[in-house]
TIPA-625138 format. One line per field, with one value per residue: residue number from 0; residue in three letters; x, y, z of N, C-alpha, C, CB in turn. Coordinates in steps of 0.1 Angstrom, whole numbers, always signed. Atoms other than C-alpha are relative to their C-alpha. Glycine has a CB too. Layout:
REM residues N
num	c(NUM ...)
residuo	c(ala ...)
n_xx	c(X ...)
n_yy	c(Y ...)
n_zz	c(Z ...)
ca_xx	c(X ...)
ca_yy	c(Y ...)
ca_zz	c(Z ...)
c_xx	c(X ...)
c_yy	c(Y ...)
c_zz	c(Z ...)
cb_xx	c(X ...)
cb_yy	c(Y ...)
cb_zz	c(Z ...)
//
This chain:
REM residues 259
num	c(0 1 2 3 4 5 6 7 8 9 10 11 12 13 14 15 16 17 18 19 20 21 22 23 24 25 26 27 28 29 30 31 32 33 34 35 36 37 38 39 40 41 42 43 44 45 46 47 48 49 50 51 52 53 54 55 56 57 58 59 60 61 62 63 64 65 66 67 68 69 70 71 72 73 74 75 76 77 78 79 80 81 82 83 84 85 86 87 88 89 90 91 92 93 94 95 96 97 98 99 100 101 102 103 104 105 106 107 108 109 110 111 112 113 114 115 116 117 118 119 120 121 122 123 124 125 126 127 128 129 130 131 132 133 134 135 136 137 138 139 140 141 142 143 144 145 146 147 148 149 150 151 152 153 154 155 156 157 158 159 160 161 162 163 164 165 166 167 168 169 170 171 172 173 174 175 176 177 178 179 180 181 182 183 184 185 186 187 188 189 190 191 192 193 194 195 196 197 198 199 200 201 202 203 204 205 206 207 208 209 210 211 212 213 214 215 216 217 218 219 220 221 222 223 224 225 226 227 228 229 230 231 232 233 234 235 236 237 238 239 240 241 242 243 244 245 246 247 248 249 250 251 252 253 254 255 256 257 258)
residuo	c(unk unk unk unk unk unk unk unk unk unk unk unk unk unk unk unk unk unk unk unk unk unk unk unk unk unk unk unk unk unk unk unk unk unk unk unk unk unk unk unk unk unk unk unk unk unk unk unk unk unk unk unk unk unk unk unk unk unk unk unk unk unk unk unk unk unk unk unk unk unk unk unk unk unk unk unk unk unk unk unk unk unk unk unk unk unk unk unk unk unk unk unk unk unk unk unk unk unk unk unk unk unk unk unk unk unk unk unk unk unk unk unk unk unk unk unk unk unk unk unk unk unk unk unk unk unk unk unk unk unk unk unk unk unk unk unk unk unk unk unk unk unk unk unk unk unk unk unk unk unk unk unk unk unk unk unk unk unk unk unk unk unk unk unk unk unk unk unk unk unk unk unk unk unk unk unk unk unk unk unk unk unk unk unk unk unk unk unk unk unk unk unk unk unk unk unk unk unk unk unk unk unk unk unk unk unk unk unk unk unk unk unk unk unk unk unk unk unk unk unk unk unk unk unk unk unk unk unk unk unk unk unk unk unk unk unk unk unk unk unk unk unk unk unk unk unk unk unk unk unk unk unk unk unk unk unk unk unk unk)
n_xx	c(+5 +22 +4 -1 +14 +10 +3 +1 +12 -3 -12 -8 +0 -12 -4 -9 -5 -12 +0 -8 +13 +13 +2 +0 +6 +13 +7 +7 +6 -4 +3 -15 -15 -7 -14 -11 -7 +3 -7 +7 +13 +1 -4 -17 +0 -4 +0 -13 -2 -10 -15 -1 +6 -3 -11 +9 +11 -3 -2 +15 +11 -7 +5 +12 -4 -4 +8 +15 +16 +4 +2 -8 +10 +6 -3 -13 +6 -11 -6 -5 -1 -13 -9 -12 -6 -11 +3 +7 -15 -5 +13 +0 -16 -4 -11 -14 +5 -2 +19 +6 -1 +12 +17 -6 +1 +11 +9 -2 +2 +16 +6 -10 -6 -4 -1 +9 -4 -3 +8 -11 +10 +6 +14 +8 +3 -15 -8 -12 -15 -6 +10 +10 +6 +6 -3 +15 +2 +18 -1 -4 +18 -10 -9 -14 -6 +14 +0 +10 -4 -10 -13 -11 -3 -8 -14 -7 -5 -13 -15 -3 +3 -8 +3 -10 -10 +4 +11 +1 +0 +11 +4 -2 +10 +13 -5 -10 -12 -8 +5 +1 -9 +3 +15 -6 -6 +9 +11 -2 -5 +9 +7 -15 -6 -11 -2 -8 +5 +9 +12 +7 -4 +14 +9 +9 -1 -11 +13 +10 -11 +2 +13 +0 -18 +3 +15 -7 -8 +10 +9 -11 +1 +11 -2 -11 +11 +6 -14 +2 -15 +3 +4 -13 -10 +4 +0 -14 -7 +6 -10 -14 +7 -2 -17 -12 +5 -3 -16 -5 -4 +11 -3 -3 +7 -11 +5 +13 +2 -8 +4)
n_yy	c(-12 +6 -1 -14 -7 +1 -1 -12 -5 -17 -5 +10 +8 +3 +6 +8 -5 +0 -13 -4 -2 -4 -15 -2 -14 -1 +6 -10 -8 -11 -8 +1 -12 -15 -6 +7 -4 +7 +10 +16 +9 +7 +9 +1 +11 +8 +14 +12 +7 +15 -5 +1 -14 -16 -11 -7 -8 -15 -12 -3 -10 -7 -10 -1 -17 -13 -6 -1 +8 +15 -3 -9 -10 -1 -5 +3 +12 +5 +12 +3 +10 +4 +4 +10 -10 -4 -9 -11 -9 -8 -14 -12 -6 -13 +1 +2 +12 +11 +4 -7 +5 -5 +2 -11 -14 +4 -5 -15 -11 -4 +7 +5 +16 +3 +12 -1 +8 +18 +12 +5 +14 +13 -1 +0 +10 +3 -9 -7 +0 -19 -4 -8 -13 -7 -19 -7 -12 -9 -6 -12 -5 +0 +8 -5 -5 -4 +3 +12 +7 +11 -11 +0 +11 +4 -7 +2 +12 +1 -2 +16 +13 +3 -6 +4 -10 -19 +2 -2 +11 +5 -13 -3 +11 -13 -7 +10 +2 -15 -10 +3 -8 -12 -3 +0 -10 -12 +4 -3 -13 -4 +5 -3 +12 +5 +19 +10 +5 +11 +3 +4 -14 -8 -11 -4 -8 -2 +6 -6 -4 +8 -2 -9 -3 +13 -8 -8 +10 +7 -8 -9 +10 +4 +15 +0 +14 +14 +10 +7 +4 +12 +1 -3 +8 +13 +0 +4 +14 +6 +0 +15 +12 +5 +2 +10 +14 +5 +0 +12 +8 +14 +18 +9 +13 +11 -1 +8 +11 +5 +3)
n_zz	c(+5 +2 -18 -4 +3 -9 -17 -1 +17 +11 -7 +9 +13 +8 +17 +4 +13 +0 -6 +12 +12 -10 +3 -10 -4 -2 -17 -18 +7 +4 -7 -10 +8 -4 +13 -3 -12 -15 -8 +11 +2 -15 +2 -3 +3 -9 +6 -8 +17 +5 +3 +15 +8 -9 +3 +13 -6 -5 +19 +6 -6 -3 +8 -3 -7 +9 +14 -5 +6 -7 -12 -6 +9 -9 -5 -7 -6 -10 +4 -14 +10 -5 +6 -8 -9 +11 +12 -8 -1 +9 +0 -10 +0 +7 +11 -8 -12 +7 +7 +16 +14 +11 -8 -10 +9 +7 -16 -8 +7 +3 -15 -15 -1 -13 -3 -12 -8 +8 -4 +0 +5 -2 +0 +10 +5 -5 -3 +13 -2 -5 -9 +6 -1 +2 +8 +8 +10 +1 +14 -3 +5 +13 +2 -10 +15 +9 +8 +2 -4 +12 -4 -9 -1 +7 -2 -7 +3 +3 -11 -8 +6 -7 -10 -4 +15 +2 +7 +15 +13 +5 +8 +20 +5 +5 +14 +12 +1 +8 -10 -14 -12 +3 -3 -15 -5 -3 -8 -14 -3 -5 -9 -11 -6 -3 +7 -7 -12 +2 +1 -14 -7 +6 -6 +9 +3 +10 +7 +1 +5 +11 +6 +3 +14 +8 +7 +9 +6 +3 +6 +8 +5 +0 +3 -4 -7 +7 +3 -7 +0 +4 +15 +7 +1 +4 +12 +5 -2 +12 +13 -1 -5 +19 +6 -2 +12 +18 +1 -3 +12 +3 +2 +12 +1 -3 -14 -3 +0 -8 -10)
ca_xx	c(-238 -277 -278 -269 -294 -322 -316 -314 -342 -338 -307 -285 -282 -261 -246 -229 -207 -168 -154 -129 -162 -189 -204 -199 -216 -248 -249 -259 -286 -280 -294 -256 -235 -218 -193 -163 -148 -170 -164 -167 -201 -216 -205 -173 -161 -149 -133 -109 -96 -84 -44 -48 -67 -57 -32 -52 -81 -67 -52 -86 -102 -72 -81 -117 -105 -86 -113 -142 -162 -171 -176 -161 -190 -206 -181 -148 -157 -137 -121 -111 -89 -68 -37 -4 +13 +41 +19 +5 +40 +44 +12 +22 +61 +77 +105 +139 +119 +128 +88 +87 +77 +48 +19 +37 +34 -3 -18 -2 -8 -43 -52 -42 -29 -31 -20 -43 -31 -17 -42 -17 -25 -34 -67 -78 -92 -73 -43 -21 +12 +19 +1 -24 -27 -53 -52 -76 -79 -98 -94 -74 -100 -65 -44 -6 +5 -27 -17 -39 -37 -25 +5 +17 +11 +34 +60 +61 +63 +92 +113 +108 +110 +146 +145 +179 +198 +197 +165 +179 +181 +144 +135 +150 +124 +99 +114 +131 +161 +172 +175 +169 +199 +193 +154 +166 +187 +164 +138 +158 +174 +141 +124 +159 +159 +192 +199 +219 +192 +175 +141 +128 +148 +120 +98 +66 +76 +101 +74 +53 +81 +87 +53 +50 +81 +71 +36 +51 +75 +42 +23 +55 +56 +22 +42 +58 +30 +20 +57 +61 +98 +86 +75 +108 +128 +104 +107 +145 +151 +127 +151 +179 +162 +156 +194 +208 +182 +190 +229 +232 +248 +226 +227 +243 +226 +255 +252 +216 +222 +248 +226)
ca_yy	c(-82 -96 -99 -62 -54 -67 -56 -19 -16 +14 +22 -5 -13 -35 -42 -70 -62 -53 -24 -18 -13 -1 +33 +48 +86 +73 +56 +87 +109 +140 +164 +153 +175 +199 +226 +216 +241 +235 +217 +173 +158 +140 +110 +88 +60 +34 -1 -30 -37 -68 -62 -75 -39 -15 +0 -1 +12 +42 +55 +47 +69 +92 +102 +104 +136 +150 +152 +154 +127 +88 +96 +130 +144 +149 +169 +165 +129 +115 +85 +62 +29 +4 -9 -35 -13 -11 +7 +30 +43 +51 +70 +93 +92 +127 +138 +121 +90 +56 +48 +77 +64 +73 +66 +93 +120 +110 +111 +141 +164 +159 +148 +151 +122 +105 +75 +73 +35 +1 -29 -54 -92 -114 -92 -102 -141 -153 -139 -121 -123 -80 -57 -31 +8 +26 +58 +86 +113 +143 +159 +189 +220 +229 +202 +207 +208 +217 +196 +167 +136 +113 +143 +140 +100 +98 +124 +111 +74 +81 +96 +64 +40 +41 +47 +38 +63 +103 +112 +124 +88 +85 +116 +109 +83 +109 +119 +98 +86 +117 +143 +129 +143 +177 +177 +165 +189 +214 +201 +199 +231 +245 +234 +240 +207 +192 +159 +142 +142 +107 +100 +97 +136 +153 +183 +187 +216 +204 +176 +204 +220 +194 +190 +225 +227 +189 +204 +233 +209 +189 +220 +230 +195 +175 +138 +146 +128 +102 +86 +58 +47 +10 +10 +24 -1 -31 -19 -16 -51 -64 -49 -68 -95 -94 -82 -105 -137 -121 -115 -154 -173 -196 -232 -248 -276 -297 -284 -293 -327 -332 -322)
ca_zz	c(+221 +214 +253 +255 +229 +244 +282 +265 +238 +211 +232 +210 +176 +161 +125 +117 +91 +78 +96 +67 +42 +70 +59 +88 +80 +78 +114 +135 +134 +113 +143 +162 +133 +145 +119 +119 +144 +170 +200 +188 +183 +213 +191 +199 +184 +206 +195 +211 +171 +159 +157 +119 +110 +132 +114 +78 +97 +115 +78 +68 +94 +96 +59 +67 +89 +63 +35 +66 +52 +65 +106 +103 +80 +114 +130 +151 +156 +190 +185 +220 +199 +212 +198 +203 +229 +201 +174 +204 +209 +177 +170 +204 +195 +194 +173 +181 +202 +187 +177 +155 +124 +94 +119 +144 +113 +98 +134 +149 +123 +118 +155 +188 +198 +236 +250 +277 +294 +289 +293 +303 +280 +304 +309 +278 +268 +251 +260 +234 +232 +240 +263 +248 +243 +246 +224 +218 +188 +185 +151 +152 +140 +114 +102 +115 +69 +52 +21 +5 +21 -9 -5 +27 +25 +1 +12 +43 +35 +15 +40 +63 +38 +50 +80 +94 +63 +62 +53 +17 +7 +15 +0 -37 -42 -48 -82 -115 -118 -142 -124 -89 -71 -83 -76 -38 -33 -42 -24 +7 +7 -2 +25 +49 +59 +71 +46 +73 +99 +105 +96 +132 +141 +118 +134 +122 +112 +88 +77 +72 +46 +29 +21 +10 -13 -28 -36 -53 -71 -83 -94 -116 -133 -134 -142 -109 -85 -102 -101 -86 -75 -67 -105 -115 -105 -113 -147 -148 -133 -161 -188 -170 -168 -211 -218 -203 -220 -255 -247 -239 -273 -289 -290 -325 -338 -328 -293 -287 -301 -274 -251)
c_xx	c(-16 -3 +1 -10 -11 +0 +4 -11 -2 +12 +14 -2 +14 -2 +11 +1 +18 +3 +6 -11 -13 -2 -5 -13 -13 -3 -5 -12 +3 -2 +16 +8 +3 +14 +12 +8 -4 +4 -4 -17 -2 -4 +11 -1 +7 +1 +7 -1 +10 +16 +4 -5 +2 +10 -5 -13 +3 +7 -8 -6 +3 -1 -12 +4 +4 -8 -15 -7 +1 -4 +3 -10 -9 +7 +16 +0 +12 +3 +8 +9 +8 +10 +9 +8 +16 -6 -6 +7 +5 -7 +2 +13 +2 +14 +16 -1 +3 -16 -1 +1 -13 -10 +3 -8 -14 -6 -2 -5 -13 -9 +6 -1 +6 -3 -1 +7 +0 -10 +12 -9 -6 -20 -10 -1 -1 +8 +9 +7 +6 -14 -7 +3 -12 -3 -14 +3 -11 +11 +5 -13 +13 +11 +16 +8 -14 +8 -9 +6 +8 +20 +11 +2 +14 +13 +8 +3 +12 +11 +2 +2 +18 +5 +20 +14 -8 -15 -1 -3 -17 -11 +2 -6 -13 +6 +9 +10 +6 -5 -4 +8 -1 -12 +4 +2 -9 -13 +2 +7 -9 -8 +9 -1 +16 +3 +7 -5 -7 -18 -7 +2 -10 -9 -8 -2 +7 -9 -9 +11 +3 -10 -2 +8 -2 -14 +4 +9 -11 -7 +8 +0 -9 +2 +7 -5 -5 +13 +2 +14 +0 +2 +10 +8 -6 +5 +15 +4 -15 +9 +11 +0 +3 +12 +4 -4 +5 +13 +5 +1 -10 +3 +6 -7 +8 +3 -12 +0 +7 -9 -13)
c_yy	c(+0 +1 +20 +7 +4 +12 +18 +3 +13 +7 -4 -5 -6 -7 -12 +8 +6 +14 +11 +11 +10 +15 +9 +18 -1 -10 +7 +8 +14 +18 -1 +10 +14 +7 -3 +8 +3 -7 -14 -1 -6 -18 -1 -16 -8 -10 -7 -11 -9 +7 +2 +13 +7 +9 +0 +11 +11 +8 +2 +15 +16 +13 +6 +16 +10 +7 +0 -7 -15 +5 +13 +9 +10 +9 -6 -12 -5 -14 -7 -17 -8 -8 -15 +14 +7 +11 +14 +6 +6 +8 +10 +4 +14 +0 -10 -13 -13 -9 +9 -3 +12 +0 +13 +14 -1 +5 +15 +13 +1 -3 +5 -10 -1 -14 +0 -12 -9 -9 -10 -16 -9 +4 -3 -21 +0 +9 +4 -2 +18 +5 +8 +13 -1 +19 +8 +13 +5 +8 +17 +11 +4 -14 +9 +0 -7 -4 -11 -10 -12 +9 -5 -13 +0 +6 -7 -16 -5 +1 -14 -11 -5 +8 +2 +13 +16 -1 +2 -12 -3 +7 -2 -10 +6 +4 -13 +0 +12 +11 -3 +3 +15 +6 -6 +10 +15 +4 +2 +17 +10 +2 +0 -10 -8 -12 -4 -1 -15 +4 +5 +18 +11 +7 -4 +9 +0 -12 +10 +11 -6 -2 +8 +1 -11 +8 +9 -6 -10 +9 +3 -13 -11 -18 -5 -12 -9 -10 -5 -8 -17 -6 +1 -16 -17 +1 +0 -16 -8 +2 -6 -9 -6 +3 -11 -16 +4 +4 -10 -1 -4 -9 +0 -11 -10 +1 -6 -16 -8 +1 -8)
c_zz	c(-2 +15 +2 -10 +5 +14 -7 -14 -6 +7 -12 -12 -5 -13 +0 -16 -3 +1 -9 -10 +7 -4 +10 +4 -3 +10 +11 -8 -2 +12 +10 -8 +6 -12 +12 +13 +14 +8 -9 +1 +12 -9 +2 -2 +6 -3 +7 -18 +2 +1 -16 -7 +2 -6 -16 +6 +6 -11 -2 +3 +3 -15 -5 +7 -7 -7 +15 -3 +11 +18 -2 -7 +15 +8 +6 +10 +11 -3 +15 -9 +10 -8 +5 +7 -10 -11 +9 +5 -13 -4 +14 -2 -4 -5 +13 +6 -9 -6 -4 -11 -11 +5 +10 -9 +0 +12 +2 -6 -5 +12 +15 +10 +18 +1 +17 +12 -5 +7 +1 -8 +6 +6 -9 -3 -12 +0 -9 +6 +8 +4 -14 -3 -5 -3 -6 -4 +4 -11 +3 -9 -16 -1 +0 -21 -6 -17 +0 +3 -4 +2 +13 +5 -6 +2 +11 +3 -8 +8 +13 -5 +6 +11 +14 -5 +5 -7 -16 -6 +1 -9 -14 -3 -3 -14 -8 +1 -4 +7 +18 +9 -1 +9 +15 +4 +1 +9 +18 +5 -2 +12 +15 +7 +1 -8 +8 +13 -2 -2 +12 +8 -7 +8 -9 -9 -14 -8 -10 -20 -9 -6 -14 -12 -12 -7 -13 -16 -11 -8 -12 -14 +10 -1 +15 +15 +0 -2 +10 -1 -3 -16 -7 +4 -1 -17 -5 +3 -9 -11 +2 -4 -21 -6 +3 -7 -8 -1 +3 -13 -2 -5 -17 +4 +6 +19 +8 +2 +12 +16 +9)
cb_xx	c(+6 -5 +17 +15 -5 +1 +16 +14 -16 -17 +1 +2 -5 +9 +9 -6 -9 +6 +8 +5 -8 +3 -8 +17 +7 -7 +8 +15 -10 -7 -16 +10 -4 +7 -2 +10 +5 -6 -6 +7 +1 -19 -3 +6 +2 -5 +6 -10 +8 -4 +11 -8 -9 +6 +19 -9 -7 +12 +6 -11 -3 +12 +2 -7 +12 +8 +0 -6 +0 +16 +7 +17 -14 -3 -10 +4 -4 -3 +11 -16 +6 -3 +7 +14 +4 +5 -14 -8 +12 +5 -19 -3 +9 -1 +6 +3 -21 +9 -14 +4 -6 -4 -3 +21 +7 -2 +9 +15 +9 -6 +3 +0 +15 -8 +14 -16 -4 +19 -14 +8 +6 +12 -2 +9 -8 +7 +6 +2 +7 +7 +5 -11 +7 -3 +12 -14 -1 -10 -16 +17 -14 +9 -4 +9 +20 -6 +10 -5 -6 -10 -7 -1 -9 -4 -2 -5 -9 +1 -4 -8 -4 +7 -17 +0 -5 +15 -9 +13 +13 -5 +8 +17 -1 +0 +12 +1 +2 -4 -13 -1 +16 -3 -15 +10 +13 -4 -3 +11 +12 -4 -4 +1 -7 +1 +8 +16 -11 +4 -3 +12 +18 -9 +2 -7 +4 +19 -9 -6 +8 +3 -7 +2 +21 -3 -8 +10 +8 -7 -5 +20 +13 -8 +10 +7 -7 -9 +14 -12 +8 -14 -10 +8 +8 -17 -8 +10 +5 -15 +4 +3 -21 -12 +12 +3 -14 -10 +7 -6 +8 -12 -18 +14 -4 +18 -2 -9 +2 +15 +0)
cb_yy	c(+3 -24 -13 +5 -4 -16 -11 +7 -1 +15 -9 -9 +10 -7 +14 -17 +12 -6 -2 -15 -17 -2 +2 -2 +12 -1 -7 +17 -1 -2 -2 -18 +6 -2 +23 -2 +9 -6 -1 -21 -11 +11 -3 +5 -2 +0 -1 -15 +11 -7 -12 -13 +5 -1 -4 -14 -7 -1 -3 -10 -6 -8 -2 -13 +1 -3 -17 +9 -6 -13 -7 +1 -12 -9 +4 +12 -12 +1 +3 -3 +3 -8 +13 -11 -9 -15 -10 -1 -9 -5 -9 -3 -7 +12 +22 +11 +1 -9 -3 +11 -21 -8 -20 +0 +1 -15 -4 +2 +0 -10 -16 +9 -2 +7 -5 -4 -1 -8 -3 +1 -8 -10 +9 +12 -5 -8 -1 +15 -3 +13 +9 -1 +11 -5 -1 +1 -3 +13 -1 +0 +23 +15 -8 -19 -9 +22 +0 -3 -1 +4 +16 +9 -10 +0 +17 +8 -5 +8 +18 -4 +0 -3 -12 -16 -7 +12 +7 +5 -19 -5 +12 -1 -13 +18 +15 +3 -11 +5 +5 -10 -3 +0 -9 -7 +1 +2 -17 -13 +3 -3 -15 +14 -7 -1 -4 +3 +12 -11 -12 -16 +4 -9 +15 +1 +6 -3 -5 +10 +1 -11 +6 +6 -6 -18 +12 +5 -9 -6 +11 +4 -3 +8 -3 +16 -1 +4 +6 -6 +5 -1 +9 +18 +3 -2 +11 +10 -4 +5 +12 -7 +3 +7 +10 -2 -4 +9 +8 -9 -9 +1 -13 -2 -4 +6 +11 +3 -4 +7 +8)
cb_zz	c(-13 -8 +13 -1 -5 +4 +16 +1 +2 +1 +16 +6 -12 +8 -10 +2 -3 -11 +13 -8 -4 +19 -11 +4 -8 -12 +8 +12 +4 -14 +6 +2 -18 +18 -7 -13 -2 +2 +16 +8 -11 +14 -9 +19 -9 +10 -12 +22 -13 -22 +6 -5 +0 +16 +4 -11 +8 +14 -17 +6 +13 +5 -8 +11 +9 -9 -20 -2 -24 +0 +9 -2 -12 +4 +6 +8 -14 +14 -12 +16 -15 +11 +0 -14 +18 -10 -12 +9 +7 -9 +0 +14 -9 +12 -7 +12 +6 +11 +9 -4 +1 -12 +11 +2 -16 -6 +15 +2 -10 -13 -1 +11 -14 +11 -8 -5 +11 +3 -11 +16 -6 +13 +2 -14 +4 -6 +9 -5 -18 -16 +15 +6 -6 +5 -18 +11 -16 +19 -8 -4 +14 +1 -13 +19 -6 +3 -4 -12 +5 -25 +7 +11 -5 -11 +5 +10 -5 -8 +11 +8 -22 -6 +7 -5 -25 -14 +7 -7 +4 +11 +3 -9 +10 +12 +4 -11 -7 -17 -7 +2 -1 -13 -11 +3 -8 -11 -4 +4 -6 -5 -6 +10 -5 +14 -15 +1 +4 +15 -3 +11 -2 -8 +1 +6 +9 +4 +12 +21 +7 +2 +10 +9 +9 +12 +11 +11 +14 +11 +8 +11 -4 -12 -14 +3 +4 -16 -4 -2 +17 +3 -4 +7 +14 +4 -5 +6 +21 -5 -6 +10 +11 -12 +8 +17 -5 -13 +6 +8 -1 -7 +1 -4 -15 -10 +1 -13 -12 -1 +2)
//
């Protein structure tokens, strides 16, 4: 990269530094912005990412789009990335495809999403184990469910958490134990979703729905987003955990000494 500096002078700068952390909306100059429903920016970000980041780093950049800021303050920043040829089938999977997952939703709905060509591994030193994609976003000018992005993380990370089950079962993990079959039902039959479709058979449309209806559901009761199912069930298998120590007997002195 220092060799390519040089042999282009004021052409090339480079940062050493963590891509994760890198404050990316003050690396161009501010005369490139263009409003948002313009054509992109005559910036484009172009990587060959570690495998270990690439999939924190594209949420990263993916909520950068939502809220417009880090690269995206600048406009409808293009994005060229490459992937494991596994994670670049699921960021292009359409409904129904066996690689639709949470990266499929997140993408699509705020991007349009191409899976341009596979680099096969042994072009690369050393050689990976799996071939490559290469995938490239361009920021849609409307997101495909105009909710906040903490929102439709969390809606739509529920519904794939099991991914294998109707999507009701991944759905009632959005809401408390009391009341959780209720607030489902209402949720789904709001939202006219089918409870006995799989995860993976989901439209955007019905993504977009659920969303909508969950929001709603959130605005009505204010404790309703901030619940955290994880959390629920750490905290019940802690009270197991102390029933059952203080419902053991306790030793007699005559016991002890025997033992």
């Amino acid at each position: 990269m220092q060799m390519l500096s040089e042999a282009a002078p004021g052409k090339v700068r480079i940062v050493h530094g963590d891509i994760l952390t890198y404050k990316m909306e003050k690396a161009f100059p501010k005369h490139l912005k263009k409003a948002w429903e313009d054509e992109p920016p005559d910036i484009h970000i172009i990587g060959n990412l570690p495998f270990s980041v690439s999939t924190p780093l594209i949420i990263k950049w993916l909520e950068n789009v939502s809220k417009k800021d880090g690269p995206f303050t600048y406009g409808r920043t293009q994005m060229t990335l490459t992937f494991q040829k596994e994670v670049g089938e699921r960021l292009t999977a359409n409904p129904g495809g066996k690689q639709r997952s949470r990266l499929s939703i997140m993408a699509q709905h705020l991007c349009s999403v191409e899976n341009c060509f596979i680099i096969p591994g042994e072009a690369f030193v050393p050689k990976p184990e799996v071939d490559v994609a290469v995938v490239h976003f361009t920021p849609l000018v409307q997101p495909k469910i105009q909710q906040p992005f903490e929102l439709v993380e969390k809606v739509v990370r529920s519904v794939f958490q099991f991914r294998r089950k109707y999507c009701f079962r991944g759905l009632e993990t959005l809401f408390p134990e009391s009341g959780r079959l209720k607030r489902t039902e209402q949720l789904m039959m709001t939202a006219n979703v089918d409870p006995t479709l799989r995860p993976f058979q989901l439209s955007m449309s019905q993504f977009r729905n659920l969303c909508n209806t969950y929001r709603k559901m959130c605005d009505e009761d204010s404790s309703l987003f901030v619940f955290d199912y994880r959390e629920e069930l750490k905290q019940k298998k802690t009270t197991r955990n102390l029933l059952k120590s203080t419902s053991e007997p306790e030793q007699t002195e005559e016991e002890e000494d025997q033992l």
